[in-house]
C-alpha positions as CSV (number, residue, x, y, z in Angstrom):
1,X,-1.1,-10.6,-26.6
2,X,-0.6,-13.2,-23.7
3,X,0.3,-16.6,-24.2
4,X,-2.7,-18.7,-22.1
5,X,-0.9,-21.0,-20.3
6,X,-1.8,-25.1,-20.1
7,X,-3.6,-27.1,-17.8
8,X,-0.3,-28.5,-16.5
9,X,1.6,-25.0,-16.7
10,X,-1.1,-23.9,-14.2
11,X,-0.6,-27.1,-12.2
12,X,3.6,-26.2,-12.4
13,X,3.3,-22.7,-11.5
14,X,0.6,-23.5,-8.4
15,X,3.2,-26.0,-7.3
16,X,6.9,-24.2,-7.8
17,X,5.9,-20.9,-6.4
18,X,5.4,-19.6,-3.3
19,X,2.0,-19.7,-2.2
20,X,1.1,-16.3,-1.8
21,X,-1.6,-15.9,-4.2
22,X,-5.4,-16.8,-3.2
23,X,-6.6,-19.4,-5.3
24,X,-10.4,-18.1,-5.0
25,X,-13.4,-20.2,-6.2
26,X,-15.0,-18.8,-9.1
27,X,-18.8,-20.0,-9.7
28,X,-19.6,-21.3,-12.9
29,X,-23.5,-20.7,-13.4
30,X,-23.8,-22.6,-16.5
31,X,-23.1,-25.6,-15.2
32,X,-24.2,-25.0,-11.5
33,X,-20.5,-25.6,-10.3
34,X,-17.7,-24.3,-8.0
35,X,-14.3,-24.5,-9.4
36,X,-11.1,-22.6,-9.3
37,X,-10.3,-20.0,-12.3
38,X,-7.3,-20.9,-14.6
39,X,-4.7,-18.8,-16.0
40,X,-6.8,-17.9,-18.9
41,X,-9.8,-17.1,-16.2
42,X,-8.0,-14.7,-14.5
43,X,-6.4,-13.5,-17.8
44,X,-9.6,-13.1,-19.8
45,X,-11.1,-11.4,-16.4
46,X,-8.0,-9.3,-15.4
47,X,-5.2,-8.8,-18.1
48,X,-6.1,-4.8,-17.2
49,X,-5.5,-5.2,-13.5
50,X,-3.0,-2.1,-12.3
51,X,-2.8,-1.3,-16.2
52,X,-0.6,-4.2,-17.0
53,X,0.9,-4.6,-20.5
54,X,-0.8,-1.4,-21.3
55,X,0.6,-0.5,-24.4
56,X,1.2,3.1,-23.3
57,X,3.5,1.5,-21.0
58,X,5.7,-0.6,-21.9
59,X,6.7,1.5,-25.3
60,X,7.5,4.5,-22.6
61,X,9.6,1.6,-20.6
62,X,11.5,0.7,-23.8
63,X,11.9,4.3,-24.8
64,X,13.5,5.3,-21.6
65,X,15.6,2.2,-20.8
66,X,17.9,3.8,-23.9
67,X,18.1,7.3,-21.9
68,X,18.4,6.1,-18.4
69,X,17.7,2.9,-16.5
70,X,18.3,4.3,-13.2
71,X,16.6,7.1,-11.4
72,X,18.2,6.7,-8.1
73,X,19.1,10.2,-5.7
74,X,22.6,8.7,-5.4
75,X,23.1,9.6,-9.4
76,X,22.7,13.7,-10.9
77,X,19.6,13.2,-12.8
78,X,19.2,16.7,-15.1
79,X,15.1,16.5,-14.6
80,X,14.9,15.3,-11.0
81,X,14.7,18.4,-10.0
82,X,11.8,19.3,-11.9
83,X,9.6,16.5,-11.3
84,X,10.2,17.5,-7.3
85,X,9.7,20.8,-7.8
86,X,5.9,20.0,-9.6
87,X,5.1,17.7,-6.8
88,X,5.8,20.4,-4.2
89,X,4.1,23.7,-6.1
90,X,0.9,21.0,-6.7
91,X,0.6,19.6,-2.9
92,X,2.1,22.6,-1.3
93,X,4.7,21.1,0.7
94,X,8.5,22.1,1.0
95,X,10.3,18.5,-0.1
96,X,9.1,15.6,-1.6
97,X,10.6,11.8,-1.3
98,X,10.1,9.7,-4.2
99,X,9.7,6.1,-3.6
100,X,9.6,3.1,-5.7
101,X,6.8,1.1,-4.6
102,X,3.8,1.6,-2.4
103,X,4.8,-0.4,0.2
104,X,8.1,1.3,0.3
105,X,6.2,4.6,0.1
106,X,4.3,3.8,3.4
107,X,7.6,2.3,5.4
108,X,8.8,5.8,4.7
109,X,5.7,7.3,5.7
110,X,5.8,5.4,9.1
111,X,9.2,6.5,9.6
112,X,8.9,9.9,8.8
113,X,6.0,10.2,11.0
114,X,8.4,8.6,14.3
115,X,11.4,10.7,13.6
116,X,8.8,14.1,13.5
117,X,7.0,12.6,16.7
118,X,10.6,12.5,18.6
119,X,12.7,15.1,16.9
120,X,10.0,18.1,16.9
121,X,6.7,16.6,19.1
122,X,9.1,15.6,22.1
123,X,7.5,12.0,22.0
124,X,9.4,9.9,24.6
125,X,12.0,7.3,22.6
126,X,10.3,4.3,21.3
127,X,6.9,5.3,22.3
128,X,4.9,6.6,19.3
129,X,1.9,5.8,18.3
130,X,-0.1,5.8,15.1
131,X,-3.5,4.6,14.4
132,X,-4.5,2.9,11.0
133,X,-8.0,2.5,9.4
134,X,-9.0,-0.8,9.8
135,X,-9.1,-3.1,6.6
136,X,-6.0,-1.2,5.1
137,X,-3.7,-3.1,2.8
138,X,-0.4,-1.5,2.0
139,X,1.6,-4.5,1.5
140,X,3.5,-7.7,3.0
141,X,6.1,-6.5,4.8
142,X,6.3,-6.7,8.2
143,X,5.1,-3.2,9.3
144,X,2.5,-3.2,6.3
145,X,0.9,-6.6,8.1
146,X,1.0,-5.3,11.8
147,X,-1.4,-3.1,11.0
148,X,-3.8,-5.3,9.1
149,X,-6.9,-6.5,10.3
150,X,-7.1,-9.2,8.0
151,X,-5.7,-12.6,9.5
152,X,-4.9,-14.1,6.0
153,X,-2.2,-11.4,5.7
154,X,-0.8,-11.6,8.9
155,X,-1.6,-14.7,10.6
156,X,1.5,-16.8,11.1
157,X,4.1,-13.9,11.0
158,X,4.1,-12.5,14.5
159,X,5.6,-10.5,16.7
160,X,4.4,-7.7,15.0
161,X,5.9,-3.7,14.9
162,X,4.7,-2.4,18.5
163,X,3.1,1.0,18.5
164,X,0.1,0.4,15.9
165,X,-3.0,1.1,16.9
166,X,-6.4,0.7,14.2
167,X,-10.0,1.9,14.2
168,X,-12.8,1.6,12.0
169,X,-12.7,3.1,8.6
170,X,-14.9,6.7,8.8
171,X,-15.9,5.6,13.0
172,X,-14.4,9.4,14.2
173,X,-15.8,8.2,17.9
174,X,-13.7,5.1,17.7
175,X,-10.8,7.9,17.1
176,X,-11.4,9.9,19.4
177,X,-11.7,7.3,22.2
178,X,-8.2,5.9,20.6
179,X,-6.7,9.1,20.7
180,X,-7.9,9.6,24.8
181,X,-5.8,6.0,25.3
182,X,-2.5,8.3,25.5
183,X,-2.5,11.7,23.5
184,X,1.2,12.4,24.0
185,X,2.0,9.7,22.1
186,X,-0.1,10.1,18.9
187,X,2.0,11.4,16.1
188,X,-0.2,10.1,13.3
189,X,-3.6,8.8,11.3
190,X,-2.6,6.3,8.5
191,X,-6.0,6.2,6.6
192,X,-5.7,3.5,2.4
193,X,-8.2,4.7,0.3
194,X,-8.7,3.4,-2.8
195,X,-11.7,4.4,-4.8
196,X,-14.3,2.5,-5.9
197,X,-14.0,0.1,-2.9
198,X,-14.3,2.5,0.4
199,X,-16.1,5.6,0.2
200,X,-14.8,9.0,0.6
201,X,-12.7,9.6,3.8
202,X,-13.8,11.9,6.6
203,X,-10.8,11.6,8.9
204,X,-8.8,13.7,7.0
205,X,-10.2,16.6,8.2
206,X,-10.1,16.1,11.8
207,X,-6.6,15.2,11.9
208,X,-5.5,18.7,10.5
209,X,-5.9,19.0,14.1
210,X,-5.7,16.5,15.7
211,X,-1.6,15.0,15.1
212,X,-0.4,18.9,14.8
């Protein structure tokens, strides 16, 4: 159960923390009103959001805290293996690198997808390209925000990382003309989809081609 926080610990936390969090108006139809959701708003509305406090969870946290709290490559880890070796048999791929986070899964994806482009593609140094879907969001880093297309993420935090190009979501002439620009150069399509909010993706299957 979560402890709904006060009127003033909203007022604390809004003031003390970085502001990196929306504050977006919530109507209240009742009363005919604008005004911005609380803690216990956003709680009563979104205390599910990316499972959180699931109880699944956070038992299977506990449980494996008391058998091994870190799962990094620099350690032996007896089942490592195993879990790589599922991940590779399912996808149908030869390796597999685990990451931590999403965003740090897609920094990796960006590199891995330079160091192919110049180690086997012959793409002159420091001249890749990739293209993104437009209205992505993989994150606040740097890289994650050069290739947004949404200014609230990356307003204010330029120069970006060079070499990013986007097109609309599911536009394959918009691709196509992208990919014209300079095709040495493209090594990759970089294409967020999360279901329920975009539907289905068709680049995938022109790229088989198109980046090989």
């Amino acid at each position: 159960m979560h402890r709904l926080l006060t009127s003033a610990a909203d007022a604390l936390q809004f003031s003390r923390a970085a502001n990196v969090i929306l504050k977006r108006p919530c109507a209240a139809a009742a009363a005919g009103t604008v005004r911005f959701a609380s803690s216990q708003d956003c709680i009563a509305k979104e205390d599910k959001y990316g499972c959180h406090n699931y109880k699944p969870i956070p038992v299977a946290l506990k449980e494996q805290a008391d058998v091994l709290t870190l799962t990094s490559r620099a350690f032996y880890n007896n089942l490592l293996g195993d879990y790589e070796a599922f991940l590779t048999d399912v996808f149908g791929y030869d390796k597999v690198l685990p990451m931590n986070s999403g965003v740090e899964a897609c920094e990796s994806a960006v590199k891995l997808a330079r160091r192919w482009a110049y180690d086997v593609k012959k793409v002159p140094k420091n001249k890749a390209k990739m293209v993104f879907a437009e209205n992505n969001f993989w994150g606040r880093s740097i890289a994650a925000i050069s290739a947004s297309t949404d200014p609230e993420s990356y307003g204010g935090y330029g120069p970006f990382v060079p070499g990013f190009e986007t097109v609309p979501y599911n536009n394959l002439e918009a691709l196509e003309v992208c990919l014209t620009w300079s095709p040495s150069r493209n090594i990759s399509l970089f294409v967020v989809t999360l279901a329920g909010y975009f539907p289905p993706s068709v680049f995938s299957c022109l790229s088989l081609f198109l980046f090989h």
